[in-house]
N, CA, C and O atoms as a DFTB+ gen file, in Angstrom:
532 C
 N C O
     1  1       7.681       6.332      -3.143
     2  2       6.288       6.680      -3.303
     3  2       6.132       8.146      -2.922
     4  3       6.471       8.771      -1.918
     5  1       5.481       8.511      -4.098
     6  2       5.498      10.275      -3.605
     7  2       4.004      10.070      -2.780
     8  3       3.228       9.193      -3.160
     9  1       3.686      10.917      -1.671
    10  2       2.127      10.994      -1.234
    11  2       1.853      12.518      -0.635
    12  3       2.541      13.093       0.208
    13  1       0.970      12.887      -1.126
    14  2       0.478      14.662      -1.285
    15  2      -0.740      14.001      -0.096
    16  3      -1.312      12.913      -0.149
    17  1      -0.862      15.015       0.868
    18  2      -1.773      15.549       1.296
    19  2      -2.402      16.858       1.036
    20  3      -1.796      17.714       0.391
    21  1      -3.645      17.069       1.529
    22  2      -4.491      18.040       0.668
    23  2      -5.875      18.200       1.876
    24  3      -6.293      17.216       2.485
    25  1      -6.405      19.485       2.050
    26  2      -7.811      19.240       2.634
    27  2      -9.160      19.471       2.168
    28  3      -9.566      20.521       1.670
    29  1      -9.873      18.340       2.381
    30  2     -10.814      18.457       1.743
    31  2     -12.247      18.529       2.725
    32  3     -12.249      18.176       3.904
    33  1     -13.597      19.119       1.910
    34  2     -14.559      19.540       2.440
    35  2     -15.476      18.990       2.134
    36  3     -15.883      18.644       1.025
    37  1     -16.108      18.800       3.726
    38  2     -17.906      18.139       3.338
    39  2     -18.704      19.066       4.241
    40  3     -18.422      19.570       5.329
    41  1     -19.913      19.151       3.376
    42  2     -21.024      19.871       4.237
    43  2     -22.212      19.558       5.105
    44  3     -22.790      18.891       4.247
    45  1     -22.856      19.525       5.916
    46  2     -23.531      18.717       6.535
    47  2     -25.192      19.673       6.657
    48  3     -25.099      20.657       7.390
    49  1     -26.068      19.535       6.263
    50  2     -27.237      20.624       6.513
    51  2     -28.210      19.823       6.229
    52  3     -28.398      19.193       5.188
    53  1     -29.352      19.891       7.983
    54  2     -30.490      19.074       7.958
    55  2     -31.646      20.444       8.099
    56  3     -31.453      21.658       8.031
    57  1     -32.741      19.733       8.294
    58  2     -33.667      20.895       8.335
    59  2     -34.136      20.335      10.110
    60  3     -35.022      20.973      10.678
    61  1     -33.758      19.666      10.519
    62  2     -34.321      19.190      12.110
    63  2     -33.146      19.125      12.814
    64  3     -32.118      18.827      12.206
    65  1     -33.119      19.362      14.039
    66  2     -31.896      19.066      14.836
    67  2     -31.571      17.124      15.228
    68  3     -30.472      16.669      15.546
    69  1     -32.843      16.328      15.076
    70  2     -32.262      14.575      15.263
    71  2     -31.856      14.627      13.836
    72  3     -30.676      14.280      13.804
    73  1     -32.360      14.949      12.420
    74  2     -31.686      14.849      10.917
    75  2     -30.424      14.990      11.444
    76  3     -29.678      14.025      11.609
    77  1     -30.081      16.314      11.768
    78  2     -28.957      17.278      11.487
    79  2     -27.719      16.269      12.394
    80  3     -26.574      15.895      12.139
    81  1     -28.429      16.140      13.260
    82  2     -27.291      15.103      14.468
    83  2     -27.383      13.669      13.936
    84  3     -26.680      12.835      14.506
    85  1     -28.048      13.330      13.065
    86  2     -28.019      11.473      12.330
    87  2     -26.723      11.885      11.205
    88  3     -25.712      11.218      11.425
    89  1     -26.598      12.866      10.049
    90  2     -26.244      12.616       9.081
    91  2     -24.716      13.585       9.889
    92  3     -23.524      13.286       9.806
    93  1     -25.085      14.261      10.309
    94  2     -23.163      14.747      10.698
    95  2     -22.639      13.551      11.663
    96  3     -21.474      13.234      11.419
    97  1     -23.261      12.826      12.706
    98  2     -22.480      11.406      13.282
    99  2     -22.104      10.488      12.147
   100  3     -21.003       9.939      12.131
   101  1     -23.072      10.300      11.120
   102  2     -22.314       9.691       9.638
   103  2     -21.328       9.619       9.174
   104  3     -20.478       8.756       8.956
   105  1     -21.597      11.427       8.894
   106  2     -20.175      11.948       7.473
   107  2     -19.198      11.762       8.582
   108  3     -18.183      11.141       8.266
   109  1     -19.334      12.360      10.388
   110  2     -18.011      12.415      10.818
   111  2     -17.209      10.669      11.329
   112  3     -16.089      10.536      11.823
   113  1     -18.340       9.390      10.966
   114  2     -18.195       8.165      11.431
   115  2     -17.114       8.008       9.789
   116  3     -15.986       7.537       9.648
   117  1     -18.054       8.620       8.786
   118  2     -17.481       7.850       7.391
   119  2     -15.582       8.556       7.066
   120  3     -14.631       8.232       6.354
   121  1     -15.868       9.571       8.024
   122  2     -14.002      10.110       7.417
   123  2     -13.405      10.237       8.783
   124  3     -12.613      11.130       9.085
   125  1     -13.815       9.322       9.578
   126  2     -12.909       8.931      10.995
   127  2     -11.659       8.792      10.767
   128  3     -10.992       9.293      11.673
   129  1     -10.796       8.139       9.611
   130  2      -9.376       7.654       9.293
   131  2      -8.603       9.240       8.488
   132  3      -7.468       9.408       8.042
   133  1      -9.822      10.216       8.572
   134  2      -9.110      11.186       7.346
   135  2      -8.935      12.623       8.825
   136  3      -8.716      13.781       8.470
   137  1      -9.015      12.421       9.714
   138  2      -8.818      13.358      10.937
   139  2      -9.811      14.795      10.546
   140  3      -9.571      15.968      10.260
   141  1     -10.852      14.075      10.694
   142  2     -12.648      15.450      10.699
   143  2     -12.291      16.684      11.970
   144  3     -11.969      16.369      13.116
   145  1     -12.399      17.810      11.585
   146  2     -12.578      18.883      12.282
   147  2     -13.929      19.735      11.536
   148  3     -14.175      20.141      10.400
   149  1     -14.688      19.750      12.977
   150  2     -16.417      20.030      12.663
   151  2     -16.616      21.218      13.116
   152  3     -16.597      21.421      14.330
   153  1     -16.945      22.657      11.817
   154  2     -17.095      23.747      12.578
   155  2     -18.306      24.436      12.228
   156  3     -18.468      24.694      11.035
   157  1     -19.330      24.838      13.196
   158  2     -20.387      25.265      13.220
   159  2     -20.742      26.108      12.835
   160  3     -19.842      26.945      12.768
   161  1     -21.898      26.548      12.390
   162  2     -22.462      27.823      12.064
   163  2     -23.232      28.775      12.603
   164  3     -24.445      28.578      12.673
   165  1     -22.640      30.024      13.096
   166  2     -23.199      30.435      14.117
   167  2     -24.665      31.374      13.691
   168  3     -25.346      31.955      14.536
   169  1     -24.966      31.366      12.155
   170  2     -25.979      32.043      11.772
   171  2     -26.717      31.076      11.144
   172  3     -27.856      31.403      10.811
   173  1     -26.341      29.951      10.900
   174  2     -27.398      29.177       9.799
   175  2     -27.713      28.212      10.668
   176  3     -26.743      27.781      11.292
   177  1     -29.077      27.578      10.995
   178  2     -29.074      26.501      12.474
   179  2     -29.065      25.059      11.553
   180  3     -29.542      25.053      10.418
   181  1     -28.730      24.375      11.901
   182  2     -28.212      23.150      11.518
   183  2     -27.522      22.960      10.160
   184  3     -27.882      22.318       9.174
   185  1     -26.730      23.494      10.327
   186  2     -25.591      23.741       9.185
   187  2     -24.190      23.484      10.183
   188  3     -23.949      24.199      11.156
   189  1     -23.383      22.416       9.782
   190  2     -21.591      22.496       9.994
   191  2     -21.021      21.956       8.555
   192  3     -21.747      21.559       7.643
   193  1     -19.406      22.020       8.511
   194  2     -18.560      22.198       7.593
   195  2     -17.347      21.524       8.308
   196  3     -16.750      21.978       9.284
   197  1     -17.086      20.341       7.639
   198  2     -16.272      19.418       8.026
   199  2     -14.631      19.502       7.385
   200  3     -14.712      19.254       6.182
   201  1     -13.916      19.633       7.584
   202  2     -12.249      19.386       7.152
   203  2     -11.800      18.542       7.241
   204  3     -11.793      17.997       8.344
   205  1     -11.124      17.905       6.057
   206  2     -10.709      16.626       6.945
   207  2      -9.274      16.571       5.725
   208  3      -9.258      17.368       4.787
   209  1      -8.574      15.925       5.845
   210  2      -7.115      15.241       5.037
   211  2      -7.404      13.641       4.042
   212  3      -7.807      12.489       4.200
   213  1      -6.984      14.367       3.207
   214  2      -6.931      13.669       1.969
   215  2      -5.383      13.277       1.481
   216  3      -4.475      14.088       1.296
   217  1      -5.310      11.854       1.321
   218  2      -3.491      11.600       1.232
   219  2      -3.588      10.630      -0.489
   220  3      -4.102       9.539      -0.740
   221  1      -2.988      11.436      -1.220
   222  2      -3.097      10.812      -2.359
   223  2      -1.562      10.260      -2.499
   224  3      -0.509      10.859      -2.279
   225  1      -1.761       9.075      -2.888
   226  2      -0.213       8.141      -3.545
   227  2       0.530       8.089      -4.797
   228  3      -0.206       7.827      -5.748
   229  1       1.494       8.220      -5.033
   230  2       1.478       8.353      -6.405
   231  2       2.927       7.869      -6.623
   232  3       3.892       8.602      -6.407
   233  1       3.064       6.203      -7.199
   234  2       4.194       5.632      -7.593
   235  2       5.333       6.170      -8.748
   236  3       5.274       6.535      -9.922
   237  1       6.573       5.977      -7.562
   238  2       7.451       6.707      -8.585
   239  2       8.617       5.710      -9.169
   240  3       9.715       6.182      -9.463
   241  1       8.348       4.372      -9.319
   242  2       9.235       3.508     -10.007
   243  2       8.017       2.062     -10.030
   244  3       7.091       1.763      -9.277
   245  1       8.523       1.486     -11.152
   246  2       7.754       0.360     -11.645
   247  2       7.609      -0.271     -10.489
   248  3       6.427      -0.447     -10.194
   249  1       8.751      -0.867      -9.365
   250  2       7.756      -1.650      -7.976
   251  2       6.935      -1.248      -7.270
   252  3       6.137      -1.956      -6.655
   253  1       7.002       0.118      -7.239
   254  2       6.049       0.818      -6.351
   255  2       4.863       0.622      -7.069
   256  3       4.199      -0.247      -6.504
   257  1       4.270       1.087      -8.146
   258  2       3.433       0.991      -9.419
   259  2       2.525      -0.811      -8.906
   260  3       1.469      -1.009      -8.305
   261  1       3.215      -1.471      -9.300
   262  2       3.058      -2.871      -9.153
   263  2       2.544      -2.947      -7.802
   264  3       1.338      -3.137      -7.647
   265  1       3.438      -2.803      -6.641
   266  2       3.065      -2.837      -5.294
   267  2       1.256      -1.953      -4.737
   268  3       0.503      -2.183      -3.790
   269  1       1.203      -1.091      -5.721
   270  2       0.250      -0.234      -5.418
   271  2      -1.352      -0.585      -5.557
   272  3      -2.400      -0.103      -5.128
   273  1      -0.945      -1.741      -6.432
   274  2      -2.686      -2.596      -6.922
   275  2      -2.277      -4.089      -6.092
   276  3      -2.461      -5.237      -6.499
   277  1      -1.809      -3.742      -5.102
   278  2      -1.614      -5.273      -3.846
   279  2      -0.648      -6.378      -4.487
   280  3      -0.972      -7.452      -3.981
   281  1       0.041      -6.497      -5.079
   282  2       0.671      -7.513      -5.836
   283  2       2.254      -7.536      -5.215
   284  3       3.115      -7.102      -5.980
   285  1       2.614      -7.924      -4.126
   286  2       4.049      -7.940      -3.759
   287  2       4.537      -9.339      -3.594
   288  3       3.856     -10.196      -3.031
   289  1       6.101      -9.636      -4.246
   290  2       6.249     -10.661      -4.203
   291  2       8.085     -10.497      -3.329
   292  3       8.727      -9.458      -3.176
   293  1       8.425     -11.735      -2.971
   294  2       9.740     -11.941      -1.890
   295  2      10.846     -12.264      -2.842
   296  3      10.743     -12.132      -4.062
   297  1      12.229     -12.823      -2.032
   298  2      13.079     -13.232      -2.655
   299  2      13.102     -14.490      -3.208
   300  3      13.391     -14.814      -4.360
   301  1      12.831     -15.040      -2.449
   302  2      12.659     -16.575      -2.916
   303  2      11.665     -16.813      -3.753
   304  3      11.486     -18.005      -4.004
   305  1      10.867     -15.950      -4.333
   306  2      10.017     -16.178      -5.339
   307  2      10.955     -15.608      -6.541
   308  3      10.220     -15.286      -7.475
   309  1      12.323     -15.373      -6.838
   310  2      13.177     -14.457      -7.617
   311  2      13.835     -15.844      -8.178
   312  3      14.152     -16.835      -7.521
   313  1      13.963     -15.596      -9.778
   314  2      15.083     -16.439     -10.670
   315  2      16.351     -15.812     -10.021
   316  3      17.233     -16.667      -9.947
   317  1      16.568     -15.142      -9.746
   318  2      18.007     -14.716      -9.350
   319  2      18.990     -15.505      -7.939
   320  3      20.194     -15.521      -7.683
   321  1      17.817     -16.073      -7.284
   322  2      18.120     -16.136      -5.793
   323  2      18.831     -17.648      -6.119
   324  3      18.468     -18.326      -7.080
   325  1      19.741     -18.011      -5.315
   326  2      20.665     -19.070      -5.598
   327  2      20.254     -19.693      -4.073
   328  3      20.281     -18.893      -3.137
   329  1      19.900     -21.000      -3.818
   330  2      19.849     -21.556      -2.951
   331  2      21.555     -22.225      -2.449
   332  3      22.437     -22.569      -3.236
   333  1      21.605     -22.246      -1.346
   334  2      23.058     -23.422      -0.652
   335  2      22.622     -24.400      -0.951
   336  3      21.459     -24.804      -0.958
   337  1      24.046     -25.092      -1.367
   338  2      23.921     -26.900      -1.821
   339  2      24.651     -27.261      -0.730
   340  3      25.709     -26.708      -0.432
   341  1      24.059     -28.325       0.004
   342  2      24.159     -29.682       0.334
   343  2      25.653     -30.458      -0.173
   344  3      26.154     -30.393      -1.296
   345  1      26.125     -31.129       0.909
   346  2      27.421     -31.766       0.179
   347  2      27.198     -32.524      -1.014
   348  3      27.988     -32.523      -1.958
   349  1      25.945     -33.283      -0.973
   350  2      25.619     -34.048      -2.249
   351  2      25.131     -33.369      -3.276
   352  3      24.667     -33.880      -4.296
   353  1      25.239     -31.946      -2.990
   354  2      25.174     -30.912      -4.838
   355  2      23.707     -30.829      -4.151
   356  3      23.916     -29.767      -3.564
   357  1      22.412     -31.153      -3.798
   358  2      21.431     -30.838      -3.772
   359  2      20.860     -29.765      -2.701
   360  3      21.093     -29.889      -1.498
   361  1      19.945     -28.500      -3.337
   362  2      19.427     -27.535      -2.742
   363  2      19.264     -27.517      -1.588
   364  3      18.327     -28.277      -1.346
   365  1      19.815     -26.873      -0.282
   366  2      19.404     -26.839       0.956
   367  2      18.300     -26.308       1.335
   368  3      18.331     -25.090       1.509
   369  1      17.366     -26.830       1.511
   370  2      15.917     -26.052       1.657
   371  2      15.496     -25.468       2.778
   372  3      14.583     -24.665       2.977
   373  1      16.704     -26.245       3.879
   374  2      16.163     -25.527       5.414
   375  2      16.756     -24.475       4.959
   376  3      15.857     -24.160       4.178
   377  1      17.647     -23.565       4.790
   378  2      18.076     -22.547       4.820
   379  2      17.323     -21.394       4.076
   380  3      17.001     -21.342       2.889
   381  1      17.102     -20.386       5.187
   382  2      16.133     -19.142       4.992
   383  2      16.859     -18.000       4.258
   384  3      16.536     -16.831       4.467
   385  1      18.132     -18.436       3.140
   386  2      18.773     -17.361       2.732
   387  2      18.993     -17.662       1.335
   388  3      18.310     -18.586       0.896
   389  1      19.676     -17.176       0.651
   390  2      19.929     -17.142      -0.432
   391  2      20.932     -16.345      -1.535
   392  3      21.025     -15.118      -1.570
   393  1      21.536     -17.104      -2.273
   394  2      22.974     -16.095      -3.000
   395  2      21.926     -14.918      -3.743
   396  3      20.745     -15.193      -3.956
   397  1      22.366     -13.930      -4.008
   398  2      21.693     -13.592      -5.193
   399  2      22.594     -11.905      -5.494
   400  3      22.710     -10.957      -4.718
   401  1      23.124     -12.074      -6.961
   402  2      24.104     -11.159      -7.029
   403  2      23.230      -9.650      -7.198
   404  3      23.842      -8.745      -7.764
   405  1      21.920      -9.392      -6.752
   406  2      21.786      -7.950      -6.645
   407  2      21.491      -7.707      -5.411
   408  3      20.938      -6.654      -5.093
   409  1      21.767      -8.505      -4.664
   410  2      21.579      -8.334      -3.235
   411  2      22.968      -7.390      -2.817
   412  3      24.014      -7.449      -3.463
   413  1      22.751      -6.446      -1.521
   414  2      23.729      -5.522      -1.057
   415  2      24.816      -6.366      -0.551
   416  3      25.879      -5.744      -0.542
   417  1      24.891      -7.314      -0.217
   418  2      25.995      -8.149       0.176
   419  2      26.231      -9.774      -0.227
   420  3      26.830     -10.691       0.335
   421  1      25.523      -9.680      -1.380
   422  2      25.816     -10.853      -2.162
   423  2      24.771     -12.264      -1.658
   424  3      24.727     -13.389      -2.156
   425  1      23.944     -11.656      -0.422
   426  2      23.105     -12.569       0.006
   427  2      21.896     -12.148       0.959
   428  3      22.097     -11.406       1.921
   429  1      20.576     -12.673       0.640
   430  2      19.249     -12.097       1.124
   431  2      18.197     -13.375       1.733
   432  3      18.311     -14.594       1.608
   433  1      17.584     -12.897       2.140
   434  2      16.693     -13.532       3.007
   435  2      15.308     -13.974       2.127
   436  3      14.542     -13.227       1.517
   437  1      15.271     -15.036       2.234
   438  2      14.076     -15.627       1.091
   439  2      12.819     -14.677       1.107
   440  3      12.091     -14.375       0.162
   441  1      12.730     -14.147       2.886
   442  2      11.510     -13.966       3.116
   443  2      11.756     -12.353       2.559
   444  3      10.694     -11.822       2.233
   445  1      12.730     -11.660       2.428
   446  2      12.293     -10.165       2.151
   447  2      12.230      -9.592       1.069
   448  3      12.915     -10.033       0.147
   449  1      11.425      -8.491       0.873
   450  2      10.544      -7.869      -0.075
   451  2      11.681      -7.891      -1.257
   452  3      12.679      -7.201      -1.047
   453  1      11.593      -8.795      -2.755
   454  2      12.015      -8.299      -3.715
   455  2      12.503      -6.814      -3.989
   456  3      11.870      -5.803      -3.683
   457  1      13.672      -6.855      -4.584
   458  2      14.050      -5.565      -5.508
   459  2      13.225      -5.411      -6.956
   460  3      12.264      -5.954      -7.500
   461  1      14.225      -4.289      -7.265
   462  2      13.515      -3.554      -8.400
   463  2      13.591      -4.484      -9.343
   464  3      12.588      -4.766      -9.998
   465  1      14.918      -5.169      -9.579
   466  2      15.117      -6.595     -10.501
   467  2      14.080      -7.309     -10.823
   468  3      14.090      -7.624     -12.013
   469  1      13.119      -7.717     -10.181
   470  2      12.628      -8.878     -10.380
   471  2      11.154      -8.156     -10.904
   472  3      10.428      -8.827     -11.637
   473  1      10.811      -7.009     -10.574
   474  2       9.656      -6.254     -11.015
   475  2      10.179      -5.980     -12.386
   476  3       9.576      -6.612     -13.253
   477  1      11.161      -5.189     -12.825
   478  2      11.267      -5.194     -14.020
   479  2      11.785      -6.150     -14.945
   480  3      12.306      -5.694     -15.963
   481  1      11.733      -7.734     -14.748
   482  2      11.988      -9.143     -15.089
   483  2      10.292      -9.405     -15.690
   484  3       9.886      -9.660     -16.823
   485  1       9.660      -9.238     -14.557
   486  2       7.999      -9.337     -14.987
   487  2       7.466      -8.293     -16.190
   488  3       6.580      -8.616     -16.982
   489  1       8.094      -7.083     -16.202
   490  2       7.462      -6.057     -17.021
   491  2       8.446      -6.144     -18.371
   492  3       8.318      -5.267     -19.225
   493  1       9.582      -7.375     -18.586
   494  2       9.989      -7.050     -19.731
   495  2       9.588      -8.442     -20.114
   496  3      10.426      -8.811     -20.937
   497  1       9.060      -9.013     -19.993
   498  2       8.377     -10.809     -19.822
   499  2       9.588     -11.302     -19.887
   500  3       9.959     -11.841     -20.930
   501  1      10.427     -11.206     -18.774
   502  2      11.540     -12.439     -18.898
   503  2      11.154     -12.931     -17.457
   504  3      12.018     -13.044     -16.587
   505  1      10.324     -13.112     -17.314
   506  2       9.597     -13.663     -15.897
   507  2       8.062     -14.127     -16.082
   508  3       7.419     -13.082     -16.189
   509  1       7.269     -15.135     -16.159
   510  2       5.614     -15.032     -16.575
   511  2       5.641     -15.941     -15.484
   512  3       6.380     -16.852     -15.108
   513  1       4.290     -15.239     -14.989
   514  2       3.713     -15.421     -14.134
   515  2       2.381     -16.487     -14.294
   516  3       1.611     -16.529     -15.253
   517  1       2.349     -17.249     -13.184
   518  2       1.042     -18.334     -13.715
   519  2       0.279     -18.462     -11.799
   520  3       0.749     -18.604     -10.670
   521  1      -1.408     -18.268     -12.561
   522  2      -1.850     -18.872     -11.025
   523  2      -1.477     -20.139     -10.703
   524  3      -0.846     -20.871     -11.466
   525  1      -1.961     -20.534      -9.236
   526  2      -2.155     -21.653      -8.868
   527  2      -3.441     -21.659      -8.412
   528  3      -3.902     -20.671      -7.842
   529  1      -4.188     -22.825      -8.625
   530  2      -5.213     -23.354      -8.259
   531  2      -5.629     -23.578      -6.566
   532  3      -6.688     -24.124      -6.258
């Protein structure tokens, strides 16, 4: 994920000093997460000029892309992932792991974040996806 920061500007100007102190506790309440630096004006009276950081995202491979509108899915949600059999041939289900030949060592953990595989399985439809109720 590439992510650019950048700074950006808001202005704050009341004509009363309770205006002027309601709407700058605002703007500086509304960009609390963007790190506000509030600098005054020493000729204009109720006038400040706010700075603050702006972090833009910008996906640089189809999972990221996908991941970026909330949509992340695991291993064990993967056609690829091979469950352990049971002496009687049937799926071991307690087991929290799984074969799966694009894994770095030939075996992954049900619970962790899918590879690129299985995102581009969905984007060439050899994977469809269905809600559940």
């Amino acid at each position: 994920m590439k992510r650019s920061t950048y700074d950006q500007f808001a202005i704050v100007r009341a004509d009363s000093a309770a205006l002027f102190a309601e709407e700058l506790n605002a703007e500086v309440r509304r960009l609390k997460d963007n790190y506000p630096v509030v600098k005054f004006s020493e000729s204009i009276p109720f006038y400040a000029h706010i700075t603050y950081k702006e972090t833009v995202e910008e996906p640089e491979t189809l999972t990221e892309q996908i991941q970026l509108n909330g949509i992340k899915f695991v291993c064990g949600q993967c056609p690829y992932i091979k469950a352990p059999k049971k002496d009687d041939g049937t799926e071991d289900k307690r087991c929290k792991w799984g074969e799966c030949e694009h894994a770095e060592l030939g075996r992954t953990l049900k619970a962790s974040p899918a590879c690129d595989k299985l995102y581009e399985l969905i984007a060439e439809g050899g994977v469809k996806l269905c809600f559940m109720e």
